[in-house]
N, C-alpha and C positions, 0 to 999 in steps of 0.2 A: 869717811867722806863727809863733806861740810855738806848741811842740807842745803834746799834749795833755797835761794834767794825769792824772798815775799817783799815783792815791789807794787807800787799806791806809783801809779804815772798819773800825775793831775797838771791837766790842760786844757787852755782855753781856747783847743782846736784838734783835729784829725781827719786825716783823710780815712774811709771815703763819706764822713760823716758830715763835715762842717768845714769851708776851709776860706782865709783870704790869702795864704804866704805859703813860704816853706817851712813852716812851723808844725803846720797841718802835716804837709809828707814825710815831716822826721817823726812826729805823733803817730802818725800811720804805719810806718816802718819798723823802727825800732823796736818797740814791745815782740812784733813777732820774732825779730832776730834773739834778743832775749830769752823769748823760750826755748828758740832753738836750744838753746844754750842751758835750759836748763831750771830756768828762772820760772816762779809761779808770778804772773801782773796782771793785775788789775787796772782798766783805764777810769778816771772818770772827769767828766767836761759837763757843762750846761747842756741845755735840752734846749737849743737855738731850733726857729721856724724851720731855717735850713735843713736842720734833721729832721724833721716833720716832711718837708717836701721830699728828701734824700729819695723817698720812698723804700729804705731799706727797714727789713725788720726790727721794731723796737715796740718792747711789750709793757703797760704798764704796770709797775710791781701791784699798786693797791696800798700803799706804801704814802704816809705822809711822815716827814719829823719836822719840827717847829724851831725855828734859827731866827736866835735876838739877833735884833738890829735895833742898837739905842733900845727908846724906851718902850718897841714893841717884838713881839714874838709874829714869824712869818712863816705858814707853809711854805714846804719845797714837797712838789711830787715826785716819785723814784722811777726813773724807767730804765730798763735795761734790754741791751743790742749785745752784736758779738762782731767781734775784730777776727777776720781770718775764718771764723766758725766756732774758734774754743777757745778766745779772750775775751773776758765779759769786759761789758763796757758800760758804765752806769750814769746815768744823767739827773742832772737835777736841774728838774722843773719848775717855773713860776713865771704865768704868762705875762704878769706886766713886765717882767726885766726881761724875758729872755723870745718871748712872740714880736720878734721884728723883721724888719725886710733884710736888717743887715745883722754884723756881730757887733763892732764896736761903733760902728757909728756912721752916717752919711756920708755923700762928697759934701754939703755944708759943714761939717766936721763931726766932733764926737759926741757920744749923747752924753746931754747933761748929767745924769744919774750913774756914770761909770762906776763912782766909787761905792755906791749901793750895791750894785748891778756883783759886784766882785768881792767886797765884805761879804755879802750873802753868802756867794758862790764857797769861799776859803772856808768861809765857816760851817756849810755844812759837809765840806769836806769831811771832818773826824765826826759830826753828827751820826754822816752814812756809818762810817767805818764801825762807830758804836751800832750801831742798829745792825750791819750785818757782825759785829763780834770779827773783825780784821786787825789785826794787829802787821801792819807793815814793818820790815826791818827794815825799808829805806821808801820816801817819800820820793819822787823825782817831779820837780814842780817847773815850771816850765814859764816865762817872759814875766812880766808886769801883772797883768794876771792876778797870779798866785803869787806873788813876792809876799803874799802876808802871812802864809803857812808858816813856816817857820817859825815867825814870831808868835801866833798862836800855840805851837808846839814848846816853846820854849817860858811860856808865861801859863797861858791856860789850863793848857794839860800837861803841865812839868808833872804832877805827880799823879797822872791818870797810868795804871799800871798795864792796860791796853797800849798805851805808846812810849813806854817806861826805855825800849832798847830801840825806839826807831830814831834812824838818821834824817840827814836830809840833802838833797842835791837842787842847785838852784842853776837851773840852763839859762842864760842870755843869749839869744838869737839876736838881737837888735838893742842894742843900751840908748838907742835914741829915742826909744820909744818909751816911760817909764811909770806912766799912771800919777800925774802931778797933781794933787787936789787941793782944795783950801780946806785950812785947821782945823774949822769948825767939823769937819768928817771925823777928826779922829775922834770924839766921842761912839761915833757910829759901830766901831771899834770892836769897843769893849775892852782895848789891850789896858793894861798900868798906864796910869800917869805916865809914870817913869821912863817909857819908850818913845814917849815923842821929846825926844831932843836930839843935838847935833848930833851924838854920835849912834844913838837910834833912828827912828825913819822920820825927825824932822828932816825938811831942803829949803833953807831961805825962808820960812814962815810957813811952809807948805808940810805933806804928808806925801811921800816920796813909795809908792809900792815896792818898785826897784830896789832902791836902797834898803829896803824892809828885808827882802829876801838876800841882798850883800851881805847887810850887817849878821841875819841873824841863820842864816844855812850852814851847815859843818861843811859843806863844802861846794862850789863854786866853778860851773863851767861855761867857757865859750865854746862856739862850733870850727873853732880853726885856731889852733898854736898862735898863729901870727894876731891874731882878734884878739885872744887874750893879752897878749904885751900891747897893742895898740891902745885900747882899750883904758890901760895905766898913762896913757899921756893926754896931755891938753888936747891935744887935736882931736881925740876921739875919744873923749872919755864921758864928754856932755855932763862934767859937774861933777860926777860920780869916782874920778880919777885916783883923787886921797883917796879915798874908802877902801878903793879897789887895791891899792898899794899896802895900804894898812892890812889887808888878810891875802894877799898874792902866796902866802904859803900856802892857802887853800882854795889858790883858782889854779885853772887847768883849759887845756884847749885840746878839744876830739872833733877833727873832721867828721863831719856829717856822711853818711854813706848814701848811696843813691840805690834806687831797686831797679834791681837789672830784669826781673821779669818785667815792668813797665816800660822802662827805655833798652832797648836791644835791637838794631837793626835787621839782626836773625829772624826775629818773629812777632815784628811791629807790626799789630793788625792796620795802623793809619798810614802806610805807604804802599807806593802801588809796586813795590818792588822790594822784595828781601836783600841782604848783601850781607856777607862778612869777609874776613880777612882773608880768605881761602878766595875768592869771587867778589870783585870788586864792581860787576858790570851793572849790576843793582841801583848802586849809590846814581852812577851817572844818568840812569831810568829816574831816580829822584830827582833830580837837578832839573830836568826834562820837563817832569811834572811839578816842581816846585815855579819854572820860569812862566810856566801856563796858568797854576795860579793867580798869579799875580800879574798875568797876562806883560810879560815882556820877552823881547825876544828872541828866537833861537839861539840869535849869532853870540848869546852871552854864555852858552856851551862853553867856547875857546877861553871866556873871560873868566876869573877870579870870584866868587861868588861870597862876599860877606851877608850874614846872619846876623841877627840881635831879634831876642826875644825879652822884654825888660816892662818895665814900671818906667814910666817915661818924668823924670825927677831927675832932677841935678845932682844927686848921690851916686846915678848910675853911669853919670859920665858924660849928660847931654849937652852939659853945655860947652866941653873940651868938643865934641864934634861938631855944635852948631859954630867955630869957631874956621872948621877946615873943612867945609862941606863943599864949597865951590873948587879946591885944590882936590879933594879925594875925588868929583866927578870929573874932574879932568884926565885922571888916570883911565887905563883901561880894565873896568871893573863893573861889578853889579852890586848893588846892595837892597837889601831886603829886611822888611822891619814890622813886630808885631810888637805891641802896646797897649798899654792905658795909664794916664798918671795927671799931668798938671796942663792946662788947658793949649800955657805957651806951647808947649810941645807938641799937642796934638794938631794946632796951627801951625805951627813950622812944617811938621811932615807929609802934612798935607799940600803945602803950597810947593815943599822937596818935589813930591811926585809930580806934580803937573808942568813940574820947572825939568825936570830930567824924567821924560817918561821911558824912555827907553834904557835907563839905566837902575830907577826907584821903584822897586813894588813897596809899599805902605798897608800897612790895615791896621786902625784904632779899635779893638779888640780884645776880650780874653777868648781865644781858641784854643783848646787842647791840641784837638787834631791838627791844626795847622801848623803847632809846637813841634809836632814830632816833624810834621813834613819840611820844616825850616832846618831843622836839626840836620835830617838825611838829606838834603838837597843840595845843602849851601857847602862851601869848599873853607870859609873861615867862618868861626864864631868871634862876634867882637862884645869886650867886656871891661869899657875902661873906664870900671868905678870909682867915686873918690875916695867911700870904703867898702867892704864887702864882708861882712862874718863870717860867712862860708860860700854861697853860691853853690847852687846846682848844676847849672847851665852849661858850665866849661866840661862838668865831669859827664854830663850828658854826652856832650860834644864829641869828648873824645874816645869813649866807645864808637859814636857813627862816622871816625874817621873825618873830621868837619874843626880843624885846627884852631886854638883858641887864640884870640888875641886879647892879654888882657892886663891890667895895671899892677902892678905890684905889691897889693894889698890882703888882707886878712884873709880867706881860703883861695882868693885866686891864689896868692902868693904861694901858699902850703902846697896846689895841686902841680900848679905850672910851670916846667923848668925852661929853659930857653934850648931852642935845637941849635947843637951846636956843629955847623957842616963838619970841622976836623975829626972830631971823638964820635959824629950820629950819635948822639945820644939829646933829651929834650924831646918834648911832647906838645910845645907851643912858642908864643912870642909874648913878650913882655916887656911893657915898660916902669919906668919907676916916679919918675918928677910929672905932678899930677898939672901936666903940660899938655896943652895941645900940637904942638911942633911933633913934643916928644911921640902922642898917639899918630901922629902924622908919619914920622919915620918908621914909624916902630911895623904899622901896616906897607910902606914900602918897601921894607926888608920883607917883610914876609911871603908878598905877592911872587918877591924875585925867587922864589924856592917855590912857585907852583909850575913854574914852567921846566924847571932842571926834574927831571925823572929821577934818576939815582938820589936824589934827596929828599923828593917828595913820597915816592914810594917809603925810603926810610921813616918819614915822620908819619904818615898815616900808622905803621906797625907799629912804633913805639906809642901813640897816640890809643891804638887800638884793643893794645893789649895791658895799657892800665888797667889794675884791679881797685874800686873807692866802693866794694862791696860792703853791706851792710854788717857783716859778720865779723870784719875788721874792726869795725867803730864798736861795736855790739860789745865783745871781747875787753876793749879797751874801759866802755863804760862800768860792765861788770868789775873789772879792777880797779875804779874810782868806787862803785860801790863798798866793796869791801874795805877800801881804805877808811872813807867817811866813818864806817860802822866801826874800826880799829879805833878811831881817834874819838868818836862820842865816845866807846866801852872807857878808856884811858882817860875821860875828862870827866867821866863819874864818881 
């Protein structure tokens, strides 16, 4: 039997630790599915306020080791928590970069010192690992972040015999987001000369994090099949497209899996009513309770009830809707909407509600619980991004029976097939041309299949008894593991 796989998960996020995205809940997730499996991992991320506040157990080692940056050497403190009960999870401490209110930076934007903040952090990644004597067979590094692991691996500690057989895997959740700094940083480095240039992590005169971890990881993934081929084109590739295309032998796309002990309408502590597929009378007790939230009223029982739980940004499709808002309130419908993102938006949905009160609930918000109770309430989820990596939100969705409407892009794409009345077969609606007409129709067909019973009850099952388990993507990662680890052994 092949031992067990010694995986270094290094992220610049984790639930239930530290979190602003879906980054955090794939950090959070994944490693335990992992063990299941069989894998020994280890987490490690900054020692942000937010952990400090988490109030969750984190003890401090006693523990300092000393990480050049340019021409000074800087403690990091070690502190260590646990994932689950029995995944150590290690942080590194230093309160000028990492004691703030936020992770990367304010709503005035990001903090000036990112690329500090993050050479630190990469570098004392292999510091820790030297001090506890870990020797990873694969690193799994995670967004912008950490895009510069690799390149350390591959330059500074090429002949360190602690990291002589480790691989490396570089996750993109978001390629729009990429850690862009000016030149002068790369001394901060420490890397050669020789890797800042165009086909190393130069970009345009700049030091490219992102590109750092493209160039220089054995191997390369996105969170959705479909992300990864978008990804390689102009339209979504934000620069990084060539690169991407230049090594697409070693990217790869793995749906993200969702946790079904946290989203499950069986045994969501945040609703006031259970339901599953067997007993449906539940969900409509949500609906009940979700219209009274938001105080609108009963008589929208009979109506169609769209959901959006979002980042309120033109990425996720706001401006295709502020486009048909006066034509979808005309319809006989409810819609319901929870956010926070760019100011327009929070003006607009604002001025929505008091212009259609009896058809608008609004709240400018992050609410968990209210997350779930949107989930269970609403009869459609709407999700019409311009792109999407992978999205949680559909797959949520369709566990709570609550049908997705959504654009035909990167894991919408991958999860959502269209219902097709002839074959029932299809788990949602979708459109493709990133149109507003197009979301416009696309919601009209949809509505006309809540009122036909025989199809609607069909699409709730097929909807309900999707499996986007963790254990799936889990399974799939470990065979990207060993592959990586196949192709470094072969290019030594």
């Amino acid at each position: 039997m092949d031992k067990p796989l010694q995986i270094l998960f290094v992220t610049p996020e984790a639930v239930p630790f530290a979190k602003t995205g879906g980054l955090a809940d794939v950090a959070g997730a994944l490693p335990k599915s992992l063990r299941d499996l069989g894998c020994e991992i280890k987490l490690i991320m900054p020692y942000y306020r937010m952990v400090k506040d988490s109030g969750l157990p984190v003890q401090y080692l006693g523990n300092e080791i000393e990480v050049p940056i340019g021409y000074e050497k800087l403690k990091a403190e070690i502190y260590q928590g646990r994932l689950d009960q029995d995944i150590p999870v290690y942080f590194i401490g230093r309160e000028e970069f990492f004691d703030r209110s936020h992770l990367y930076g304010t709503a005035k934007g990001d903090y000036f010192d990112n690329a500090e903040r993050f050479i630190f952090f990469s570098k004392a990644v292999f510091l820790l690992c030297q001090h506890l004597g870990f020797s990873p067979g694969i690193i799994h590094h995670h967004e912008w972040q950490t895009g510069l692991v690799p390149a350390y691996l591959k330059s500074v500690y090429r002949r360190d015999p602690l990291f002589s057989r480790t691989a490396t895997l570089f996750t993109i959740h978001n390629i729009a987001y990429q850690g862009l700094f000016k030149k002068e940083k790369f001394r901060l480095t420490d890397l050669p000369a020789e890797m800042y240039n165009p086909e190393g992590i130069e970009f345009w005169e700049r030091i490219n994090f992102m590109k750092a971890g493209i160039v220089y990881a054995d191997a390369i993934n996105t969170v959705s099949k479909k992300y990864s081929e978008e990804i390689q084109t102009v339209e979504y590739g934000y620069g990084l497209e060539g690169i991407l295309r230049k090594r697409r032998d070693r990217l790869y796309g793995i749906i993200n899996g969702v946790d079904y002990g946290e989203w499950d309408p069986s045994r969501d502590p945040h609703l006031i009513a259970r339901y599953d597929l067997k007993d449906l009378s539940g969900k409509r007790e949500c609906k009940e309770d979700l219209l009274k939230e938001f105080h609108l009223p009963s008589s929208l029982m009979k109506a169609p009830l769209l959901g959006m739980i979002s980042r309120l940004t033109d990425q996720k499709g706001f401006d295709l809707l502020m486009e048909i808002l006066d034509e979808l309130f005309s319809l006989d419908i409810g819609l319901v909407l929870l956010g926070t993102g760019e100011q327009k938006y929070h003006d607009l949905f604002n001025r929505v509600a008091q212009r259609y009160p009896q058809k608008a609930g609004v709240r400018i918000a992050y609410d968990d619980r209210l997350a779930h109770k949107i989930e269970a309430g609403s009869d459609f989820f709407l999700m019409p991004s311009k792109y999407e990596p992978c999205g949680l939100n559909q797959i949520y969705s369709l566990k709570y029976g609550t049908i997705p409407i959504v654009r035909a892009t990167g894991g919408l794409d991958d999860t959502i097939t269209p219902y097709d009345p002839v074959s029932k077969k299809g788990n949602g609606f979708k459109f493709v041309r990133y149109d507003a007409k197009e979301l416009l129709n696309t919601i009209k067909e949809a509505i006309r299949f809540y009122s036909q019973p025989e199809h609607w009850e069909q699409l709730l099952r097929n909807a309900m008894t999707a499996d986007f388990s963790w254990k799936r993507s889990a399974e799939a990662y470990v065979q990207l593991y060993r592959k990586a680890l196949g192709d470094k052994t072969r290019s030594v």
